[in-house]
C-alpha positions as CSV (number, residue, x, y, z in Angstrom):
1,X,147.5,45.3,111.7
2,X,145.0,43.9,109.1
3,X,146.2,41.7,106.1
4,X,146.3,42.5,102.6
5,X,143.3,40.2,102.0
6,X,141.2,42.1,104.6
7,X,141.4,45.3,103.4
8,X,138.5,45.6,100.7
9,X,139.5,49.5,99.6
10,X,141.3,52.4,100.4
11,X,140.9,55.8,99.0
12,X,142.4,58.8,99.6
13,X,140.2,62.4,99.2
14,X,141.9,65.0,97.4
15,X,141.3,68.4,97.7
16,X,142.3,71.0,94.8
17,X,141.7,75.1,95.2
18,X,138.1,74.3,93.9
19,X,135.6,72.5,96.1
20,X,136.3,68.3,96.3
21,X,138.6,67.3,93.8
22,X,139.0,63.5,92.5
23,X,139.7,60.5,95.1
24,X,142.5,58.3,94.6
25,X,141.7,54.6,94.5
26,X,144.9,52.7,96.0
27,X,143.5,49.3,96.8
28,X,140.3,47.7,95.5
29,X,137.3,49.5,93.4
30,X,136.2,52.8,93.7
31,X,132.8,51.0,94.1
32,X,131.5,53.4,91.2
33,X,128.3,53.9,90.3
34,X,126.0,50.8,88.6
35,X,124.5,51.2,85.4
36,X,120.6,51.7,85.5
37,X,118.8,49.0,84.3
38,X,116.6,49.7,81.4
39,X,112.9,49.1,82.3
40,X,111.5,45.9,80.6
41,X,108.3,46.6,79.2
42,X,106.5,47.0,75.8
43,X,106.6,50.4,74.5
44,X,102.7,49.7,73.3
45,X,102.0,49.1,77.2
46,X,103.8,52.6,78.1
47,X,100.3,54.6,78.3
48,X,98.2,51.5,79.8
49,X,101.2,51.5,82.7
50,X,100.6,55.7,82.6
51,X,97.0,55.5,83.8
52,X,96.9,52.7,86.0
53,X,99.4,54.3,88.0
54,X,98.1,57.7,88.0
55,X,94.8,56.0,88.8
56,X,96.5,54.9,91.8
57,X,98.0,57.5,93.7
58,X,94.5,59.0,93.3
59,X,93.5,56.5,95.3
60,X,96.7,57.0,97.7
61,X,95.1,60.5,98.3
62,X,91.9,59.8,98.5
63,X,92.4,57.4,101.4
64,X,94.6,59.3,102.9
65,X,92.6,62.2,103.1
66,X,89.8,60.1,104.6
67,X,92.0,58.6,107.1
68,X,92.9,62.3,108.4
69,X,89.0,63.4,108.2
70,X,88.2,60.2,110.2
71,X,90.8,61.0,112.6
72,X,89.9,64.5,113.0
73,X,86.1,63.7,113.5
74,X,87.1,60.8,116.2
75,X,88.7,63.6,118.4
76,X,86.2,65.9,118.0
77,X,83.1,64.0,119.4
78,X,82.4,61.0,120.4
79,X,81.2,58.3,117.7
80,X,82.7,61.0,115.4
81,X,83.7,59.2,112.7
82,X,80.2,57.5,112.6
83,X,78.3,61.0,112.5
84,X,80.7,62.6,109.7
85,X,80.8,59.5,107.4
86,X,78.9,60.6,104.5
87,X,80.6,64.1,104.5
88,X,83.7,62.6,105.0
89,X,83.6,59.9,102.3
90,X,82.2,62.8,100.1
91,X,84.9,64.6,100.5
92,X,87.6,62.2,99.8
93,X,85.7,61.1,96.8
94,X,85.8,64.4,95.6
95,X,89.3,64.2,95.4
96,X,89.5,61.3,93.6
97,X,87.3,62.7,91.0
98,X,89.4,65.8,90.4
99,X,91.6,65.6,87.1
């Protein structure tokens, strides 16, 4: 049988006539929920931070959908990727560009 000193918690679920009910902590913390951390940054900065990282995942989705289109031209013929580069790239430009 383990020791006192190796025993970091125990709880015991209780269940009432509605669904869950509150645990019982007998030994150790509950291990409760941490406090979220307040974001350090300067409120002036709060739109500048906005853009950039809109301006990002536009670029997230724009590679991405060139990666697919490249992979989709690469099975479909040989040198694919080669033949549909312009219309590829177009495309995936395109949806960067879109607001």
């Amino acid at each position: 049988m383990a020791s006192k000193e190796d025993v970091q918690s125990a709880t015991v679920l209780r269940s009432d006539d509605t669904f869950g009910g509150s645990p019982d902590v007998l030994v150790g913390s509950s291990g409760g929920r941490k406090k979220k951390k307040k974001k350090k940054q300067a409120t002036a900065l709060k739109p500048f931070e906005k853009a950039v990282f809109k301006q990002a995942k536009k670029f997230d989705e724009a590679s991405k959908e060139y990666r697919d289109r490249h992979e989709k031209s690469n099975k479909k013929k040989k040198n694919g990727w080669i033949k549909d580069l312009p219309k590829n790239y177009n495309k995936a430009m395109n949806k960067l560009m879109k607001f």
